[in-house]
C-alpha positions as CSV (number, residue, x, y, z in Angstrom):
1,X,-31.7,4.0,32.0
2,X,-31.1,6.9,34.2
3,X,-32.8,10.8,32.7
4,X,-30.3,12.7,33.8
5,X,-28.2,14.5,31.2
6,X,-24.8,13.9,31.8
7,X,-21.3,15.0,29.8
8,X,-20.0,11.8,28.0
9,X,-16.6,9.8,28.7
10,X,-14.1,11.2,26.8
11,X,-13.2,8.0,25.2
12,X,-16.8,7.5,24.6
13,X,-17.3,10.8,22.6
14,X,-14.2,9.9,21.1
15,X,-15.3,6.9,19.4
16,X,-18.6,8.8,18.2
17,X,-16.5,11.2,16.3
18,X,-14.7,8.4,14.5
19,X,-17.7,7.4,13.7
20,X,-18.3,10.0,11.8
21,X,-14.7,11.0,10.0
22,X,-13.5,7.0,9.9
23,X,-15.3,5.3,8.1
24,X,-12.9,2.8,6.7
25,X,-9.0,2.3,6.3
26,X,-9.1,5.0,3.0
27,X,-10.8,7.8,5.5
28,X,-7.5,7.4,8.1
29,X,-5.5,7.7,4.6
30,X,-7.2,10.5,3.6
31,X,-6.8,12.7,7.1
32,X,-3.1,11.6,7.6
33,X,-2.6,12.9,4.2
34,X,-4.3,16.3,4.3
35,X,-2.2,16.8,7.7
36,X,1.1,16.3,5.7
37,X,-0.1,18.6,2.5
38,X,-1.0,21.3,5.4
39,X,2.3,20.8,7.1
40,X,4.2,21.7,3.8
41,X,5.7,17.9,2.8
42,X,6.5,17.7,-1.3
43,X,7.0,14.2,-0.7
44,X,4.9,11.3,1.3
45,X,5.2,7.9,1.5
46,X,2.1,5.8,2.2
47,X,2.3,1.7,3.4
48,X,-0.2,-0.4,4.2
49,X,-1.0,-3.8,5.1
50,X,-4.1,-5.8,4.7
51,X,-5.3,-3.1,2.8
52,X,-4.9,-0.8,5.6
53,X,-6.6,-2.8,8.5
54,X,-3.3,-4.3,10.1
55,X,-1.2,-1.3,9.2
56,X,-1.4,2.1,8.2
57,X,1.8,4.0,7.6
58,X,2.3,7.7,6.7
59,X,5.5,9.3,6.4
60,X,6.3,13.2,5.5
61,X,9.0,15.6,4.7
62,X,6.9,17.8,6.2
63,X,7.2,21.0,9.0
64,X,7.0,18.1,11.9
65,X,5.8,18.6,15.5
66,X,7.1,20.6,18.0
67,X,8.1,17.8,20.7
68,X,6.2,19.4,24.1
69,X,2.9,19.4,21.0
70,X,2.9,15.6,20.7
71,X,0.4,14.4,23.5
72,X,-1.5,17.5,22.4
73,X,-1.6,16.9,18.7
74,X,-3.6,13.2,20.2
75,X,-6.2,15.5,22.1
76,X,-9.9,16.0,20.9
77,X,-10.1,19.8,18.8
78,X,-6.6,20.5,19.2
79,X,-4.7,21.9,16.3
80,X,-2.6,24.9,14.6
81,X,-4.4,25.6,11.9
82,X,-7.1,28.0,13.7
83,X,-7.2,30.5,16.5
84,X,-10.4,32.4,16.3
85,X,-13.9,32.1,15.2
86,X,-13.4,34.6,12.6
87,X,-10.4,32.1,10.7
88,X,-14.0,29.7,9.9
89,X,-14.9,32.2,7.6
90,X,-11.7,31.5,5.5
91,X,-10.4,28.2,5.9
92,X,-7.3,27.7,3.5
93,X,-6.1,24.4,5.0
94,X,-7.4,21.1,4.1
95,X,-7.8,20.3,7.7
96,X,-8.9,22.1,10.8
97,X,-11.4,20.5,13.2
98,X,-8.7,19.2,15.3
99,X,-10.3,15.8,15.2
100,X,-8.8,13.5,13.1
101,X,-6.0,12.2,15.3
102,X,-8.0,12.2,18.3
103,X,-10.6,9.8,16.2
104,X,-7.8,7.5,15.1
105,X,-6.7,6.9,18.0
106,X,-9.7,6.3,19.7
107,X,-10.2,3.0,17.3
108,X,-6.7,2.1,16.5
109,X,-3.0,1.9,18.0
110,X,-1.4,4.7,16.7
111,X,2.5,6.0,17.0
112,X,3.1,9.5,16.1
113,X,6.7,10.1,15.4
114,X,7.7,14.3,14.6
115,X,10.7,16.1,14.2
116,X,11.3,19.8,13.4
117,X,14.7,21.3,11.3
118,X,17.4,21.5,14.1
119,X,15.5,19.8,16.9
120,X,15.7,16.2,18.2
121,X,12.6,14.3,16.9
122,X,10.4,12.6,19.8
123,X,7.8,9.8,19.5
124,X,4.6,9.0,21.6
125,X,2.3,6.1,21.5
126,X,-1.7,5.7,22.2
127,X,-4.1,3.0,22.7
128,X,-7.7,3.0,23.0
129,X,-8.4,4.2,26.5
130,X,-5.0,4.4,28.2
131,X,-3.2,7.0,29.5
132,X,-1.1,8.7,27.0
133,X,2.9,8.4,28.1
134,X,5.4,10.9,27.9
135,X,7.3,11.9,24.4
136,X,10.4,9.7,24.1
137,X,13.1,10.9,21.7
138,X,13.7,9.2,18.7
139,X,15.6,8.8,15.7
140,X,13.3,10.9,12.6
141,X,14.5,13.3,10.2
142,X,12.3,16.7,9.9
143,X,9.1,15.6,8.9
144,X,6.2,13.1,10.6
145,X,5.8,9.5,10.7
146,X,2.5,8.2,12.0
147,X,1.9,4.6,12.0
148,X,-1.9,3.1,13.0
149,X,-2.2,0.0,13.4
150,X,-5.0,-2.6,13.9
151,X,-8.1,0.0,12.6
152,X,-11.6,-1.1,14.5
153,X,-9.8,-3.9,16.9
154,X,-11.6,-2.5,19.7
155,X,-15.2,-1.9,17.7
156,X,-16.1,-5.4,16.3
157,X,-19.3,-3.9,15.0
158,X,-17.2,-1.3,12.4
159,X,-14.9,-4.0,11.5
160,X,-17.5,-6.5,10.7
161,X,-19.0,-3.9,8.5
162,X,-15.5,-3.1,6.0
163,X,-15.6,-4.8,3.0
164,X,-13.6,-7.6,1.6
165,X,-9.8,-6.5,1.4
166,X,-9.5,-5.8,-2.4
167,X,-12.3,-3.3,-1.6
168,X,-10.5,-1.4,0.6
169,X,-7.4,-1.3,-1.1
170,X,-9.5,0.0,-4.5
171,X,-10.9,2.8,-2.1
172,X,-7.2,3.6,-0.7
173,X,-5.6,3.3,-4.5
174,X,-8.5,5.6,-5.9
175,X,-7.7,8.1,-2.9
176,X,-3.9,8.8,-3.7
177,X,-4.5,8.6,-7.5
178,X,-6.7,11.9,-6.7
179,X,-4.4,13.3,-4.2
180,X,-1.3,12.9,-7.0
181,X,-3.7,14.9,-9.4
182,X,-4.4,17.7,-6.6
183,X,-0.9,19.6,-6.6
184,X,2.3,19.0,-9.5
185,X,4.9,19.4,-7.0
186,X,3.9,16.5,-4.6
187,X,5.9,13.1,-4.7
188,X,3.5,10.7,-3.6
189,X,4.7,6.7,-3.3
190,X,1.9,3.7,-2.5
191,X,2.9,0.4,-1.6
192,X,0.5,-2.7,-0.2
193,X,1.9,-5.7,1.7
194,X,5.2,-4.5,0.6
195,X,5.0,-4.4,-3.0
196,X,4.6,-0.5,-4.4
197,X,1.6,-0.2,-6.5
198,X,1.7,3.4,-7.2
199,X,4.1,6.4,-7.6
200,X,4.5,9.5,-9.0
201,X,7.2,12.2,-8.4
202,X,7.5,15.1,-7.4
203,X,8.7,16.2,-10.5
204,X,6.3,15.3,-12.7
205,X,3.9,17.7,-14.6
206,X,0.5,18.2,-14.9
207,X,0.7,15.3,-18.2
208,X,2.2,12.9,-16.8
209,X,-0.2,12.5,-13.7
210,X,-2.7,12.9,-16.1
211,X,-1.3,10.1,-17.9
212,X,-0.7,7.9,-14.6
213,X,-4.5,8.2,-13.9
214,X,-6.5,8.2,-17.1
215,X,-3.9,6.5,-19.1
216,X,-1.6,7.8,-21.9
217,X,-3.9,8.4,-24.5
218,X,-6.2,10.7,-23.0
219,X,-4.7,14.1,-23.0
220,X,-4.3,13.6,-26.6
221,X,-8.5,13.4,-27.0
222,X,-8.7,15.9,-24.7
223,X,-9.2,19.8,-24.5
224,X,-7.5,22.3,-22.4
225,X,-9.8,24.4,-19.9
226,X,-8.3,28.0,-18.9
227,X,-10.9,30.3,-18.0
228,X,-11.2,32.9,-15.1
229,X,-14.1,35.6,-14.9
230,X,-15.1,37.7,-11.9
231,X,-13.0,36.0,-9.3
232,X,-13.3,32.7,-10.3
233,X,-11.2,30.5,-12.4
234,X,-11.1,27.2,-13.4
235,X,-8.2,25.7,-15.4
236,X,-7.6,21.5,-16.3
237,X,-8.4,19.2,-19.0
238,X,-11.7,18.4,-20.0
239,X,-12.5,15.1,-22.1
240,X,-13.5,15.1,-25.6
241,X,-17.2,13.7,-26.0
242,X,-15.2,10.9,-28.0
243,X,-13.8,9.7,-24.3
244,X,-17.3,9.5,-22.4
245,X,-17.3,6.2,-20.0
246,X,-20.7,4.7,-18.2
247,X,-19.3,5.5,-15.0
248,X,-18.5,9.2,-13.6
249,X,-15.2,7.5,-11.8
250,X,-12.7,9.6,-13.6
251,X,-14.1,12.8,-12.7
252,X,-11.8,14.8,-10.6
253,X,-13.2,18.9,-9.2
254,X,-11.1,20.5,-7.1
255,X,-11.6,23.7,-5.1
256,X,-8.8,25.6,-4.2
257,X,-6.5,22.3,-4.2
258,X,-9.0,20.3,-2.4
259,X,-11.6,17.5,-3.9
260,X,-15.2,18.0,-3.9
261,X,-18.3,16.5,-4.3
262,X,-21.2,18.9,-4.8
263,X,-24.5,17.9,-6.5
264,X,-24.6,21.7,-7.8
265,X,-21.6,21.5,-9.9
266,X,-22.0,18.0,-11.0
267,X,-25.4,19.4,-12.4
268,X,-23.0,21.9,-14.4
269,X,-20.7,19.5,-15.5
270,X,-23.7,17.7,-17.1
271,X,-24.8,20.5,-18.9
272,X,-21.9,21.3,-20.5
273,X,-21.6,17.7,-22.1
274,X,-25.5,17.4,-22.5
275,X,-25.7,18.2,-25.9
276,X,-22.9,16.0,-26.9
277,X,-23.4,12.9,-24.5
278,X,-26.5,10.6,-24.1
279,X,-27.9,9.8,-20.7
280,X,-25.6,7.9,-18.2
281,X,-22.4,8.9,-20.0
282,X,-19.3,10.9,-18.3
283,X,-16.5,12.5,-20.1
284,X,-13.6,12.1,-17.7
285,X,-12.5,15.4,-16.3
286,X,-9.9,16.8,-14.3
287,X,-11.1,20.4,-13.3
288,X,-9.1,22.6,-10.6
289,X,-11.9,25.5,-9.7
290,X,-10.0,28.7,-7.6
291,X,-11.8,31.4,-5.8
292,X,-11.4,33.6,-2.2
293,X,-11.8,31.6,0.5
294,X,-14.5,33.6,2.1
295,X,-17.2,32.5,-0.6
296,X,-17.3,29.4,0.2
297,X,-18.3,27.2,3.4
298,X,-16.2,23.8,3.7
299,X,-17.2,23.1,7.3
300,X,-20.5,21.5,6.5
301,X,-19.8,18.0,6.6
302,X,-17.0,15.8,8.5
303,X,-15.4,14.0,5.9
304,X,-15.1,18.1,4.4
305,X,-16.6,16.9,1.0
306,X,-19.3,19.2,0.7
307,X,-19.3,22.5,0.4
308,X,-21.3,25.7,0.5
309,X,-21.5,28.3,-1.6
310,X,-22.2,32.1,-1.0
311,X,-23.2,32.4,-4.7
312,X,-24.1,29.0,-5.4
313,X,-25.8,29.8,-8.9
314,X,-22.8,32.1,-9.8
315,X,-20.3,29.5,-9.7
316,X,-22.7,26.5,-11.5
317,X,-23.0,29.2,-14.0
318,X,-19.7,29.9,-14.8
319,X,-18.5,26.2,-14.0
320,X,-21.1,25.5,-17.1
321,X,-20.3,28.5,-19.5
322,X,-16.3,27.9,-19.0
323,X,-16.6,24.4,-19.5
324,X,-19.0,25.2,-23.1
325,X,-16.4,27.5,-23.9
326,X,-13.4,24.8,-23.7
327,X,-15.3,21.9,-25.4
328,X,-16.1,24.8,-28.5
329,X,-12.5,26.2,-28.3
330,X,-11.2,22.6,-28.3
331,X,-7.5,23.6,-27.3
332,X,-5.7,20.2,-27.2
333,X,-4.5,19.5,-23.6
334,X,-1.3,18.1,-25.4
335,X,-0.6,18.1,-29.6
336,X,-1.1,15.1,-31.0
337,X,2.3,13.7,-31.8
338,X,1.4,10.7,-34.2
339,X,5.0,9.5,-33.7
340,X,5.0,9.4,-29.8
341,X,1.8,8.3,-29.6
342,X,2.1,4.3,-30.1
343,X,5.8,4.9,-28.8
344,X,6.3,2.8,-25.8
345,X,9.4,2.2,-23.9
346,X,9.8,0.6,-20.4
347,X,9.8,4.2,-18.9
348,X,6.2,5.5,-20.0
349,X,4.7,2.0,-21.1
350,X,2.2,0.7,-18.3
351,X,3.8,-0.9,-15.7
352,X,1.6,-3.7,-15.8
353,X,1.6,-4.4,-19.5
354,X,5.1,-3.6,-19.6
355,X,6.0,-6.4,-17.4
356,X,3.5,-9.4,-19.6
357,X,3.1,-8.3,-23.4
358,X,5.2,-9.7,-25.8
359,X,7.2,-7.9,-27.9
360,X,5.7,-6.6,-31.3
361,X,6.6,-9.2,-34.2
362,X,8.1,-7.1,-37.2
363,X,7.7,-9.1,-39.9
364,X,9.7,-9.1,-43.9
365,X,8.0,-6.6,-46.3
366,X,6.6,-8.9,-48.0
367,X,5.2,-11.4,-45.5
368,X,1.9,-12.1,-43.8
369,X,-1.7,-11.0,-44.2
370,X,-1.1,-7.2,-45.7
371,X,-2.3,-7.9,-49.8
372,X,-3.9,-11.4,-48.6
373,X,-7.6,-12.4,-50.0
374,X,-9.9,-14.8,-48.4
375,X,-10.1,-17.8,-50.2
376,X,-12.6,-20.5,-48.1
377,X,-12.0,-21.6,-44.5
378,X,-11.2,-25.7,-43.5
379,X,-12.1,-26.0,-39.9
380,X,-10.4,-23.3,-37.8
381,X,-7.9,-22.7,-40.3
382,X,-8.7,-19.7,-43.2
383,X,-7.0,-19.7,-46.5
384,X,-6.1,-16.6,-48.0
385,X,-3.8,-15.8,-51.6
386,X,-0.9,-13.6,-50.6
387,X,1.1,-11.6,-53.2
388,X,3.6,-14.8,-53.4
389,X,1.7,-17.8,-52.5
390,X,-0.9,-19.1,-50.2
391,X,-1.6,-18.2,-46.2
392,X,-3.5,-20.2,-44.1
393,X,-4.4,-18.2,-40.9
394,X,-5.5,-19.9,-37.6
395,X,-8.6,-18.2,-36.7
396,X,-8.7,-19.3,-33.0
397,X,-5.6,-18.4,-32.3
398,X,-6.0,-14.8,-34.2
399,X,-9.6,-14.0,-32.3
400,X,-7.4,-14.9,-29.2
401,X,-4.6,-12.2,-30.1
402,X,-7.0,-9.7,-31.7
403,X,-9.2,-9.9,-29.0
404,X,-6.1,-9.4,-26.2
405,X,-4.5,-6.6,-28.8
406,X,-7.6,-4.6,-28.5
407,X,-8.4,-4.5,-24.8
408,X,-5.3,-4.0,-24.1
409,X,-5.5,-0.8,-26.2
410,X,-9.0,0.1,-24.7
411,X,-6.9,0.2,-21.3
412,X,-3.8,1.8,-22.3
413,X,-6.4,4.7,-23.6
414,X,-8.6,4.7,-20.8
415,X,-11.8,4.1,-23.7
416,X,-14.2,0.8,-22.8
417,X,-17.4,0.7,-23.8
418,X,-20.0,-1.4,-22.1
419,X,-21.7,-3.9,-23.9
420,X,-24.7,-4.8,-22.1
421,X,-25.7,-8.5,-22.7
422,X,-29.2,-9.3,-24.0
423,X,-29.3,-12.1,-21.5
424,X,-27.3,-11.8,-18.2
425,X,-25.4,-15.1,-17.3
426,X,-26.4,-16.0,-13.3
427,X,-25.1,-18.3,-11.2
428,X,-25.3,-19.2,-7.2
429,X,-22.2,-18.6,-5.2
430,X,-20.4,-19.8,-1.7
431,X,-19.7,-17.2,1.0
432,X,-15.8,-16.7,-0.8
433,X,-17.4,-16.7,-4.3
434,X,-19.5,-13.8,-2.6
435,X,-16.6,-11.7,-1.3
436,X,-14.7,-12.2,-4.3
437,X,-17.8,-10.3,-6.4
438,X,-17.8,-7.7,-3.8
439,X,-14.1,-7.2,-4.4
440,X,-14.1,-7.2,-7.3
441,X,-16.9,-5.1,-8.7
442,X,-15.8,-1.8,-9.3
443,X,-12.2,-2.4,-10.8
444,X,-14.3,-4.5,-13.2
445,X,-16.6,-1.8,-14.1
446,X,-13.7,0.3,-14.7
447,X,-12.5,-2.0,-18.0
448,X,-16.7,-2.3,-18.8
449,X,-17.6,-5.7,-16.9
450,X,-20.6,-5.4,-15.0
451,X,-21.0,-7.7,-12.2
452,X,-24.0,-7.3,-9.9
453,X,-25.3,-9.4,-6.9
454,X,-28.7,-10.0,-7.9
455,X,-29.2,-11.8,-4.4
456,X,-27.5,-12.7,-1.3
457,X,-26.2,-15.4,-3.1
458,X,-26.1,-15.1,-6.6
459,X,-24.6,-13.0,-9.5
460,X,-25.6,-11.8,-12.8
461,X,-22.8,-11.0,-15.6
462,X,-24.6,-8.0,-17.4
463,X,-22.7,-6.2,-19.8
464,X,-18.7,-7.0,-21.3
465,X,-16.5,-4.6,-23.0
466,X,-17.5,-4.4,-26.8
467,X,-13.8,-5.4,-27.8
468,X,-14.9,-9.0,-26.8
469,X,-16.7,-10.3,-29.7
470,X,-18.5,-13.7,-28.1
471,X,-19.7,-14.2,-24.5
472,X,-20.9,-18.0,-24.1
473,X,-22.7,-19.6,-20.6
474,X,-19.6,-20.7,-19.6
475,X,-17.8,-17.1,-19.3
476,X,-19.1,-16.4,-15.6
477,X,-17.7,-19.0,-13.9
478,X,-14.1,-18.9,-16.1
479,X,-14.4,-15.2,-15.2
480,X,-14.8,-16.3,-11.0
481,X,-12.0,-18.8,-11.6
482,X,-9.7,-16.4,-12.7
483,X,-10.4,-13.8,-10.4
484,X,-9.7,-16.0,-7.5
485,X,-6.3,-16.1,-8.8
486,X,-5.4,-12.7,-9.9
487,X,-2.8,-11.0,-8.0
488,X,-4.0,-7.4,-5.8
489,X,-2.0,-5.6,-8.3
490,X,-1.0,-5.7,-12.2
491,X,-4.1,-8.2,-12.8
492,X,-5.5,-6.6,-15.9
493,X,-3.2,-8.8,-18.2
494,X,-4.2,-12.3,-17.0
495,X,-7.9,-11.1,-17.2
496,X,-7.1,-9.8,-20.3
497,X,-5.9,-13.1,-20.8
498,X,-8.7,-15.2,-19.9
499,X,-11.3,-13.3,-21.7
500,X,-9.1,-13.5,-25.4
501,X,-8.2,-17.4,-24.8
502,X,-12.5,-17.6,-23.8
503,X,-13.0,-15.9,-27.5
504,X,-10.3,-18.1,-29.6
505,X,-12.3,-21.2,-27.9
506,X,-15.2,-19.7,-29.4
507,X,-14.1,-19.1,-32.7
508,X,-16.9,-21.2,-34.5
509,X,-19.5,-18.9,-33.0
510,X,-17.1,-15.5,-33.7
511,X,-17.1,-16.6,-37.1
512,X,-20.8,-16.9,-37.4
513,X,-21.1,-13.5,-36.4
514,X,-17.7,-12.0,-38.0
515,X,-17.1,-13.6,-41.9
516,X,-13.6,-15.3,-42.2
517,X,-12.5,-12.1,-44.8
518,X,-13.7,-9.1,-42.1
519,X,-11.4,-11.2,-39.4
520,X,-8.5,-11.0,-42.6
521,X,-9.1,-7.5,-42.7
522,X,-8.7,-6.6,-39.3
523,X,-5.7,-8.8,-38.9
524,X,-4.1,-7.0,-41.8
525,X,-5.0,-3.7,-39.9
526,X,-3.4,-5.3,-36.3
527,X,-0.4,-6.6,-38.5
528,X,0.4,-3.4,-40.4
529,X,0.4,-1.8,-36.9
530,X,3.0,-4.2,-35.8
531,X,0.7,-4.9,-32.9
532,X,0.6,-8.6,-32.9
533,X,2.9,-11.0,-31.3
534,X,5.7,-12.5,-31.6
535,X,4.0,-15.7,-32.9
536,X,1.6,-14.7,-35.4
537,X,-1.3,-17.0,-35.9
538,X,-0.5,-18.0,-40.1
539,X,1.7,-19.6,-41.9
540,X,2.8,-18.7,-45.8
541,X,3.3,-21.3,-48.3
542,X,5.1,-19.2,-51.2
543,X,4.8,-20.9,-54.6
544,X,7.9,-22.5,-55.0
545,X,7.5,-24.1,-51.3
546,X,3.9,-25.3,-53.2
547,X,5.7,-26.6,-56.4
548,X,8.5,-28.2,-54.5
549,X,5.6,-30.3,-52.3
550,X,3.6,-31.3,-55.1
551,X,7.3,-32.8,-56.8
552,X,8.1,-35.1,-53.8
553,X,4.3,-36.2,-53.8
């Protein structure tokens, strides 16, 4: 190897500098969207394929490209959003290295397609290496299209290194659900191998985003934050100690419209719940701190996460204090509307409920479980005497709705609790088995099912959500089974599914732990709700239907 200090390939440095702001398909996601938020677009649609690896697609309503900028817009530290050192001190756009294209296209195919208001749109193309070819014009309305293609086909080594592709999509879905939370006026539209999986408009408020991301019972439980002091202001809605999850997933700080991660602030965040929260619990939060641009520093790290502070312990201060202040005041973020609250219709229900759960069974006044009182149990079948005879009540088939009743409103409100198990269920896995646990891991954690590879390969089950009563040996590998099958999008039904269906089997050993009257009771409560379905699991025998049987015998 030669000593001699030399100036590296273009191409070469190129690639090193992807290195650093791509890391996977969400990082190309997140720089094509920060250039369309800095260009002025109130609406962007985002596609992808293969959970961005075959395609990335990124289309704006935004400013556009000036035609004779296009090859320009594709070279290393080229951009409009500074001109002098001096604009470093007070950098308002999200972007402004003038790398991330240049980085793209250095491990991908990209197509960048721009047109201005009153001018002729153009399009140019680049591949890894070649020579870039002159703008050709094209058919665009004002706004940018950029299309990337193929992410890592030249660099086998990064490729290898992306995880499996529900992974990927997770880290891409997580992305725009922040960037929809970052400004009320932006449309924002997902879709993955053609099906959309996520959209908001632009129209919607601050609530309803809220209630797209942390589900629409949160803003009820939560408190409304609105403090500014010296400068500094930080407004959003705080969870209640009441919504505290085991993960810090749903945690959302932004500084002057851009997300954050700073160990500093986190501390602060803390400390405001500390006296309310036990250790490794995390209110979900969604914080937006504002503040002159010159105090801070965001050119510390490439993917622009990190940021430094000229008064560092000033702002964890009043990020603490403000935060105190809001969980004492306890504004609600919304009033609690008792009426609207269990209202669903196909317009605000989940989508992904709304297409699976039955409809609620609205029974006479008179009939099933609400005056019932347990009488003695036959096999899986409870008796119970009813205001106007006898009800016999399956009990496998109630754990089973029960059980899908209540995590289906744990999800709707965003509220699982873990429930670690006192013995982890293992199991050995193939290479597929493997991936599948990798892809699956954290949307699991979100609904409170911990999965963890305890070894190349083999898995440990270590905690369920508390709303399933029973977990027997034979839960993991159900669980695997059904994973394998769920679809990349609306899956939390069918899993719901599996785990209710694995607690009716068990019913014997639910009703060792739970007596046959405590299951009545809390059927009575699901029924008076109208939350069961359409089938309900008992049958009433009223006292002329008994004297009638006992005739013809």
């Amino acid at each position: 190897m030669s000593s001699r200090i030399q100036t590296l390939p273009q191409q070469l440095a190129c690639q090193i500098a992807a290195g650093e702001v791509i890391e996977r398909p969400a990082s190309v996601v997140k720089e094509l969207l920060e250039n369309s938020l800095d260009a002025g677009a109130s609406r962007i649609q985002v596609d992808i394929e293969a959970a961005g690896t075959r395609l990335i697609r990124v289309r704006d309503n935004g400013a556009g490209i000036h035609a004779d900028d296009l090859a320009l817009a594709l070279a290393p530290h080229s951009t409009s959003k500074l001109r002098a050192v001096a604009d470093l001190a007070a950098i308002r756009s999200l972007g402004f290295r003038g790398e991330a294209l240049a980085s793209i296209a250095a491990c991908a195919r990209l197509r960048l397609i721009s047109g201005q208001s009153g001018v002729r749109a153009c399009e140019i193309s680049a591949e890894p290496g070649a020579v870039l070819p002159a703008p050709a014009p094209a058919a665009h309305p004002a706004g940018t299209t950029i299309e990337v293609r193929d992410l890592f086909f030249n660099v086998p080594a990064r490729r290898k290194f992306l995880r499996a592709e529900q992974t990927e999509f997770l880290h891409i879905l997580e992305l725009i659900k922040a960037f929809s939370l970052a400004r009320s006026d932006l449309g924002l539209k997902l879709s993955h191998n053609g099906r959309t999986v996520f959209s908001i408009s632009a129209g919607a408020d601050l609530l309803e985003r809220v209630a797209t991301v942390f589900g629409r019972g949160f803003a009820a439980r939560a408190c409304r934050v609105d403090v500014a002091d010296r400068g500094l202001q930080l407004s959003g809605i705080a969870g209640q100690p009441a919504t505290a999850r085991s993960q810090a997933d749903r945690q959302y700080l932004f500084l002057n419209g851009r997300l954050i991660r700073d160990r500093r602030l986190n501390h602060a965040l803390r400390l405001a719940y500390s006296e309310d929260l036990g250790a490794g619990r995390h209110a979900p939060l969604l914080l937006y701190l504002t503040m002159d641009a010159g105090d801070f520093d965001v050119n510390v790290h490439p993917t622009k996460h990190e940021v430094r502070f000229r008064a560092a312990r000033d702002v964890h201060d009043f990020l603490y204090s403000a935060l105190r202040q809001a969980l004492a005041d306890a504004v609600p973020a919304e009033q609690p509307d008792a009426a609207a609250a269990d209202r669903r219709t196909p317009a605000t229900q989940p989508a992904q409920l709304a297409e699976t759960a039955a409809p609620a069974y609205t029974p006479a006044a008179d009939n099933g479980p609400s005056t019932a009182a347990y009488l003695d149990r036959i096999g899986q079948y409870l008796l119970a005497r009813s205001a106007t005879g006898l009800l016999v009540v399956d009990a496998r088939a109630a754990i089973e709705q029960l059980t899908r009743l209540e995590l289906q409103q744990a999800w709707r409100a965003d509220n699982f609790d873990e429930r670690p198990l006192l013995l982890p269920q293992t199991r050995d896995l193939d290479r597929d088995q493997v991936a599948l646990v990798e892809a699956w891991q954290t949307s699991l954690a979100a609904l409170a099912i911990r999965l963890e590879l305890t070894a190349p390969n083999r898995v440990a089950l270590r905690a369920l959500p508390k709303q399933l009563p029973v977990a027997t040996p034979v839960l993991l590998s159900a669980l695997l089974a059904r994973l394998a099958a769920l679809p990349g999008s609306d899956w939390q039904p069918a899993l719901f599914d599996c785990l209710a269906q694995h607690a009716g089997a068990e019913f014997e050993q639910v009703l060792t732990a739970e007596p046959p009257a405590q299951l009545l009771q809390r059927l009575q409560a699901a029924h008076a709700g109208q939350g069961l379905e359409t089938m309900p699991p008992w049958r009433e025998l009223e006292a002329a239907q008994l004297a009638a049987w006992m005739r013809q015998s």
